[in-house]
C-alpha positions in Angstrom: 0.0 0.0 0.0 0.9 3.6 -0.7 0.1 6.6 1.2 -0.1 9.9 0.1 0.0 12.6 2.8 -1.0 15.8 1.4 0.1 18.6 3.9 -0.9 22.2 3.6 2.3 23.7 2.0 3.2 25.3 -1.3 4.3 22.2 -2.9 0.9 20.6 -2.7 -0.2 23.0 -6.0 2.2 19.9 -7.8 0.0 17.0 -6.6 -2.0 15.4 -8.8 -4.9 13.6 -6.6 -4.0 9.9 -8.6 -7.0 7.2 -7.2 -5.7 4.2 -6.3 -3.8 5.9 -2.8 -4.8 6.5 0.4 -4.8 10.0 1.2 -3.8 11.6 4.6 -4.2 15.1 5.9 -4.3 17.3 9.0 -7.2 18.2 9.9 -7.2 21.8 9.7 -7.3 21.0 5.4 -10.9 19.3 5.7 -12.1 22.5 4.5 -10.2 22.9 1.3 -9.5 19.0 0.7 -13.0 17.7 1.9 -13.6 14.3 1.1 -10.5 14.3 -1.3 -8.7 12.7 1.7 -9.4 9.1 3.1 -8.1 10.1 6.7 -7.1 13.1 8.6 -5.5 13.5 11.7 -6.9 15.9 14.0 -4.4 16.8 17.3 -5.4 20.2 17.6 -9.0 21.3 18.5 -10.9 20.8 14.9 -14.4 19.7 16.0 -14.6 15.8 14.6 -18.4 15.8 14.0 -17.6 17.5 10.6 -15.4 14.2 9.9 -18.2 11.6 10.9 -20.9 13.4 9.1 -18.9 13.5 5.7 -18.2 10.2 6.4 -14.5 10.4 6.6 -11.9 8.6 8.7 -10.3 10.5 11.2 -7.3 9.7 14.4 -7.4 12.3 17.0 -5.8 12.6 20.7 -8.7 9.8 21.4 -8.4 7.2 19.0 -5.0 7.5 17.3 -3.0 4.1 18.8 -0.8 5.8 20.4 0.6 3.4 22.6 1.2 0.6 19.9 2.5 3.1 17.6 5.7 3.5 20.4 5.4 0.3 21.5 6.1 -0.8 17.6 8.3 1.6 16.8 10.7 2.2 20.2 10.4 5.7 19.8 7.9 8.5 21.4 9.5 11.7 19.5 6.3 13.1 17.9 6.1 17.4 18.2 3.9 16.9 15.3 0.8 15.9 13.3 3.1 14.7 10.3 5.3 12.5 12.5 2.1 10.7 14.0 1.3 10.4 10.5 4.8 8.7 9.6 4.8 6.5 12.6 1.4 5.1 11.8 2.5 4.1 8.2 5.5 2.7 9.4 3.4 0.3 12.4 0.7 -0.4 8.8 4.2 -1.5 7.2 3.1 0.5 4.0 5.7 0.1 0.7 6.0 3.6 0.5 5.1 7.3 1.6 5.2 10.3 -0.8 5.0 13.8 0.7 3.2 16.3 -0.7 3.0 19.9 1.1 5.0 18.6 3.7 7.7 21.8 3.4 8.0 22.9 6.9 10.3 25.5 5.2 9.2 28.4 8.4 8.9 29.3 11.6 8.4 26.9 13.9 8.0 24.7 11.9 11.5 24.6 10.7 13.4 24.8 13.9 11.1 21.9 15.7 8.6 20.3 13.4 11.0 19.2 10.4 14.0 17.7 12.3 10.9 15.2 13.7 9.3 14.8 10.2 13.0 13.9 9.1 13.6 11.4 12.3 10.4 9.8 11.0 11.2 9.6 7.4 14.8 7.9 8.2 12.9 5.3 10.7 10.8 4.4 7.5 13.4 4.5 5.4 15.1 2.3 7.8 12.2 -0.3 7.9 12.5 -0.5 3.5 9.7 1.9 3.0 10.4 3.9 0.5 9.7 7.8 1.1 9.8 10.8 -1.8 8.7 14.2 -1.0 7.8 17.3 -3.1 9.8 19.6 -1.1 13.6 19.1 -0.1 12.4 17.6 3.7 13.4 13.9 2.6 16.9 15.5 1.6 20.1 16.0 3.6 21.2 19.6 3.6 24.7 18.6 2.5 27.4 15.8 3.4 29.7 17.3 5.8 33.4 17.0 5.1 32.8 16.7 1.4 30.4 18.9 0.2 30.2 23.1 0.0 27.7 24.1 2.6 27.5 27.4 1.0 24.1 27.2 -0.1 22.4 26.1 3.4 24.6 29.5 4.5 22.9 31.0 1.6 19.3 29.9 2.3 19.7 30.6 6.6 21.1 33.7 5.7 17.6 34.6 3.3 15.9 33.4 6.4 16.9 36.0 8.8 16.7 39.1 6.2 12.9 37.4 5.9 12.6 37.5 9.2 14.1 41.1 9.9 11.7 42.3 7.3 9.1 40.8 8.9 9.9 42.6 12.2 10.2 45.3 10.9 6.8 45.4 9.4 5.2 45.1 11.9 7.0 47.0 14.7 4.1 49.2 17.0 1.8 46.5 15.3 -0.1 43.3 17.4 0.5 40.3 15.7 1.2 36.3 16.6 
């Protein structure tokens, strides 16, 4: 079996929507994916009646198998919807995993979502399931010691002028 776990990112304008995959979202996306998606995963406060009465699967804080999923796996590192996500296709012992959306390219999401998603993604790769992704999340940075690092530099260095921008936008301004 092959899952398909559409996130909410950019680099789910390249996804297709083939038949023949089970699809997995957060839960947040019910309103722009509907029934599109065969399951979403809801760990966060979405109200779950809108699931059951479109008919749709759904794991939240109450139902997802949390404790097989560790007990299966050995590990309990999940800051995440997209890691629970993972760990449950690796405890199905799916044949592979494709990404889509899944770019975690800001915020917090960057500095303590994606080094989860990538733990996850080398424990399936571990286990032979194979994993591709529409972003670069399934993809090292760079191979220390042999490689130019210049363009992670290059891209953390774009990050903080974003971010200074930002700032300064909205200085004297409430915002999140």
């Amino acid at each position: 079996m092959t899952i398909d776990i559409v996130g909410t990112g950019i680099t789910t304008s390249f996804y297709g929507w083939p038949t023949g995959r089970e699809k997995w979202s957060v839960g947040s996306a019910f309103k722009t994916y509907g029934d599109k998606i065969d399951v979403y995963f809801c760990f966060h406060d979405e109200p779950v009646d809108m699931f059951v009465k479109a008919d749709i699967g759904y794991y939240d804080k109450h139902n997802y198998p949390l404790d097989g999923v560790i007990k299966y796996t050995g590990s309990s590192y999940f800051t995440n919807t997209i890691a629970y996500m993972l760990a449950l296709a690796i405890r199905k012992k799916v044949k592979a995993v494709n990404l889509w959306g899944v770019d975690m390219d800001a915020g917090d999401e960057w500095a303590f979502e994606r080094p989860c998603v990538a733990y996850w993604i080398g424990q399936a790769e571990a286990r032979g399931i194979r994993v591709s992704s529409s972003s670069n999340i399934a993809v090292g940075c760079f191979n220390y010691g042999y490689d130019d690092y210049g363009d992670l530099v290059k891209q953390l260095e774009m990050r903080q002028r974003h971010a200074k921008v930002c700032a300064e936008k909205t200085t004297g301004r409430e915002h999140d």
